[in-house]
C-alpha positions as CSV (number, residue, x, y, z in Angstrom):
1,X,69.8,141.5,134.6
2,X,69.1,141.5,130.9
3,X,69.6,138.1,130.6
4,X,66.8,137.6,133.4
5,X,64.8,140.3,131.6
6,X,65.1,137.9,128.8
7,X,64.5,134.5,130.0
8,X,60.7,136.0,131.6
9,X,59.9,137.8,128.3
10,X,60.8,135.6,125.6
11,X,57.4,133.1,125.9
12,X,55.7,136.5,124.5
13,X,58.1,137.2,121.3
14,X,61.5,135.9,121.1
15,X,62.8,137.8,118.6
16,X,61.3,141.2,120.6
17,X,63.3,139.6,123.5
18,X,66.8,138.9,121.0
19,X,66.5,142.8,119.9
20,X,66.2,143.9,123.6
21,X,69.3,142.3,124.3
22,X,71.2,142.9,121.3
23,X,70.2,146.9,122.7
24,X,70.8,146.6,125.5
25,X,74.4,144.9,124.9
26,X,75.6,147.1,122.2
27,X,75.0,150.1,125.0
28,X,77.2,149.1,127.2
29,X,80.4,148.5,126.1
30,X,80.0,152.1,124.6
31,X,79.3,153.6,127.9
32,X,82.4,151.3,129.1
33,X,84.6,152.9,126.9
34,X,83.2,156.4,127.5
35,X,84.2,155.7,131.1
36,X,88.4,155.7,129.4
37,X,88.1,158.9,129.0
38,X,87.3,160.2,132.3
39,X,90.3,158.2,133.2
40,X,92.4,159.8,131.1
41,X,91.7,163.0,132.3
42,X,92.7,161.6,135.4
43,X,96.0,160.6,134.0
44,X,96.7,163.9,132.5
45,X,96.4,165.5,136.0
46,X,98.7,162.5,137.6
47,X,101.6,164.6,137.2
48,X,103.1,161.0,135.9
49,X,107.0,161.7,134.2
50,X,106.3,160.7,131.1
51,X,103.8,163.7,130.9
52,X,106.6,166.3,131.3
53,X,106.5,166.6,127.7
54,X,103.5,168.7,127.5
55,X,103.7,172.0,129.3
56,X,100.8,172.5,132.3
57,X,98.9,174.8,129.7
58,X,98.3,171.7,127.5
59,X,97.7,169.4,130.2
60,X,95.0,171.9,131.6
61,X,93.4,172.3,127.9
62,X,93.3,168.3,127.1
63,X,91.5,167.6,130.4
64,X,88.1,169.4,129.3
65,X,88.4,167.6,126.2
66,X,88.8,164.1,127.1
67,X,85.6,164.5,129.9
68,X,83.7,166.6,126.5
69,X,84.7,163.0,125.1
70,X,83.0,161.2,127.6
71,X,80.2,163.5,127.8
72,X,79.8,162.5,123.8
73,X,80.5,158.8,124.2
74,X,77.4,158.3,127.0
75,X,75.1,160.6,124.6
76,X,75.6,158.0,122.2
77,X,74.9,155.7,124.7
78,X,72.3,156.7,125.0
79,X,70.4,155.5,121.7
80,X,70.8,152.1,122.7
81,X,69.3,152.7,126.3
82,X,66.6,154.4,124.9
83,X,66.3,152.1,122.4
84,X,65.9,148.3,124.5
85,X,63.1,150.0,126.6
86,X,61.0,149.8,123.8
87,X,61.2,146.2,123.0
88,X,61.0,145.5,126.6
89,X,57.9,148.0,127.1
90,X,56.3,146.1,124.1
91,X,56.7,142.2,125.6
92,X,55.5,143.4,129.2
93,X,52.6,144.7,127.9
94,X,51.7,141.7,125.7
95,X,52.6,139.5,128.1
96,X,49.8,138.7,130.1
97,X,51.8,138.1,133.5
98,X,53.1,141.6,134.3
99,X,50.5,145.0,134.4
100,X,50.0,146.5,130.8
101,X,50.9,150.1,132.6
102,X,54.6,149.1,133.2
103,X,54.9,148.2,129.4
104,X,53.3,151.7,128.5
105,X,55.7,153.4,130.6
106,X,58.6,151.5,129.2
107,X,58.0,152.7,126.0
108,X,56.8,156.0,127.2
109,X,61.0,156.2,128.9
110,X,62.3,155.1,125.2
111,X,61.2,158.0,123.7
112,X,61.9,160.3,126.5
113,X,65.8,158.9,125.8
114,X,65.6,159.2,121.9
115,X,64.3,163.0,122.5
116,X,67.0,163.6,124.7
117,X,69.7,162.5,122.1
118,X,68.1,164.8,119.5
119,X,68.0,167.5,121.7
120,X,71.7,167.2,122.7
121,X,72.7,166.7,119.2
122,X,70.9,169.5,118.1
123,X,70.6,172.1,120.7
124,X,73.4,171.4,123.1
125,X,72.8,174.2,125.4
126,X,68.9,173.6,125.9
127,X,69.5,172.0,129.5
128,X,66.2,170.1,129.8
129,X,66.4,166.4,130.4
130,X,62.8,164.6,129.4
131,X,64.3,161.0,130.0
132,X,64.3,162.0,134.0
133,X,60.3,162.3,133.3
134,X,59.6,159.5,131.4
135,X,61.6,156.9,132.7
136,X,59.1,156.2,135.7
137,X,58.8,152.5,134.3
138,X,62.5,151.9,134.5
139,X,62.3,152.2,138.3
140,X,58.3,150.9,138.4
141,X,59.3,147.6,136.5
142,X,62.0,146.4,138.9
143,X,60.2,147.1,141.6
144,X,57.1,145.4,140.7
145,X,59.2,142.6,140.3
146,X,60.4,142.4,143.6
147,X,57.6,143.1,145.2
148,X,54.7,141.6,143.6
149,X,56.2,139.5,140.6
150,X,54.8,137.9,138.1
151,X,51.4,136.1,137.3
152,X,53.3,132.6,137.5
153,X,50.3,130.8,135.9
154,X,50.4,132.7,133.3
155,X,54.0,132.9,132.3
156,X,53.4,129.4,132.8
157,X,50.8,129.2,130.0
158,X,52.8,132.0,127.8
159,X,56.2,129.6,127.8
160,X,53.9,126.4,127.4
161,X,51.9,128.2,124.4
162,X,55.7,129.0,122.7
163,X,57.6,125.7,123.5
């Protein structure tokens, strides 16, 4: 998908469009890895023999910590999926061939992610999610696309204009 994302925004900046990526691709292995740790939870619970070692009290108590783990690893996560939008908010609404709105919003959704990694850093109780308000464009973008697409004449003229 990003690669797509790419290819149709990089006649507006190509370095804007290189930075989405790199974003974009530094989030997800970290979310990937995140993911271990709800496996290992899973493990601990296996009742596996080489696990005998621990007594049931210590499995129980290293279960909450490995999906705490997880918890952490997608916060951090986080950043970089905050962080792409922007990029991506900023060539769709240069572009010319998709709506300005959908760019607005985009950006709009990266600082609704960046908030909510403060907030969780520094008032892990608060409970409030703002990225589930501001990321309307996330879910606006793709299905413009889908539906409606782009101005092909001018994505046409944008990719000419940077050739």
């Amino acid at each position: 998908m990003v690669l797509v994302l790419y290819k149709l925004l990089k006649p507006v900046n190509k370095n804007h469009a290189v930075l989405m990526v790199i974003f974009y691709l530094v989030g997800v292995p970290i979310a990937m890895l995140s993911e271990l740790n709800q496996f290992a939870a899973l493990l601990l619970l296996s009742g596996a023999d080489y696990l005998t070692v621990f007594t049931a009290d210590q499995l129980q108590a290293l279960v909450p910590l490995f999906l705490e783990l997880r918890e952490a690893g997608l916060v951090i996560a986080q950043i970089f999926w905050g962080l792409w939008l922007f990029p991506m908010g900023y060539l769709v609404f240069k572009s010319g061939y998709i709506p300005r709105i959908l760019g607005v919003l985009l950006m709009i959704g990266c600082f609704g992610y960046l908030i909510d990694f403060v907030t969780i850093v520094l008032f892990p109780n608060f409970g409030v999610i703002i990225s589930g308000f501001t990321g309307i464009g996330e879910f606006l973008l793709p299905l413009w696309l889908l539906i409606k697409g782009v101005n092909v004449e001018q994505w046409e003229k944008r990719a000419l204009e940077s050739a």
